[in-house]
C-alpha positions as CSV (number, residue, x, y, z in Angstrom):
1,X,244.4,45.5,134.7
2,X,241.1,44.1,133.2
3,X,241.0,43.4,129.6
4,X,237.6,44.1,128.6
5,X,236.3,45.8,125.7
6,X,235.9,46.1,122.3
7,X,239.0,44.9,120.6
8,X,241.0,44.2,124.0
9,X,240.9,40.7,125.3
10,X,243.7,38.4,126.6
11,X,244.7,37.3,123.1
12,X,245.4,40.9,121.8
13,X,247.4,41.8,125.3
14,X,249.5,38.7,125.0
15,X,250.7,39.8,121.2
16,X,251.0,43.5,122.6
17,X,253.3,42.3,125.5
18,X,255.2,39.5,123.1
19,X,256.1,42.3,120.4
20,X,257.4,44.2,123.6
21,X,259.5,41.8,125.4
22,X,261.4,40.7,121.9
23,X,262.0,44.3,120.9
24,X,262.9,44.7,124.9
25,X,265.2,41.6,124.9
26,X,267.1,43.2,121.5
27,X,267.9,46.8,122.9
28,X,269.7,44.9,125.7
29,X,269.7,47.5,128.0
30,X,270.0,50.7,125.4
31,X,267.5,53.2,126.6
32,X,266.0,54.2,123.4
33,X,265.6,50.9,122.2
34,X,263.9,50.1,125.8
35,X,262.4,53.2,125.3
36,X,260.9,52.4,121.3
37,X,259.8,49.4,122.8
38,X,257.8,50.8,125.7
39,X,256.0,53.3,122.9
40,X,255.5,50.1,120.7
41,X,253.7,48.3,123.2
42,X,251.6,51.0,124.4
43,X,250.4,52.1,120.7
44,X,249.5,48.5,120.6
45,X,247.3,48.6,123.5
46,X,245.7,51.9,122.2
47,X,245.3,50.6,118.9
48,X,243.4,47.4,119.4
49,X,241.0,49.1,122.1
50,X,242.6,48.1,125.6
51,X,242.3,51.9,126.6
52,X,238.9,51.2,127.2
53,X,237.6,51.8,130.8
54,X,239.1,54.2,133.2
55,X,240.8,51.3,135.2
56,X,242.3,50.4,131.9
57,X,243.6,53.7,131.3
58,X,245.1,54.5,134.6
59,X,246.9,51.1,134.4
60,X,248.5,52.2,131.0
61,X,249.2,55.9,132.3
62,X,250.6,54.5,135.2
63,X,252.8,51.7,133.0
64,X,253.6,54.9,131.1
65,X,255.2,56.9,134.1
66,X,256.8,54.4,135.3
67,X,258.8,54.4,131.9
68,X,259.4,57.6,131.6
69,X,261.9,56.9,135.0
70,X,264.2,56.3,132.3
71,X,262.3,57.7,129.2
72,X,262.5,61.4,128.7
73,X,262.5,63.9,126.5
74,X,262.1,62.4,122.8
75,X,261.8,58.9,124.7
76,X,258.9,59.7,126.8
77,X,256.5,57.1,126.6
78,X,252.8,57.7,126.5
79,X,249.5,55.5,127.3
80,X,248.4,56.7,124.3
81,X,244.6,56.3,125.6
């Protein structure tokens, strides 16, 4: 996945993913908490712009169905792009 864009660059991504694996690391295997965590990270990359070419958004929608393996119902994750 690129990270170009306004707002998006490899600094932003890193915090995104950091904020992900700790809350990731705490649920422990709980799937909600796996599940928050996913939505975290993703609102994170919408938020700070990293939605911002179509390559960037099919990574995240593709991120996204990958969690929602697991993720359903009021756990589904989105790209939110």
């Amino acid at each position: 996945m690129s990270l170009q864009g306004c707002g998006c660059n490899a600094d932003t991504a890193t915090t995104c993913l950091n904020t992900y694996s700790t809350a990731a690391v705490a649920a422990a295997g709980d799937v909600a908490g796996t599940c928050t965590a996913a939505k975290t990270m993703m609102s994170c990359f919408a938020d700070t712009g990293c939605c911002g070419d179509s390559d960037q958004k099919a990574a995240l929608d593709g991120l996204a169905t990958g969690y929602n393996m697991i993720c359903t119902a009021d756990n589904a994750v989105t790209s939110g792009c």
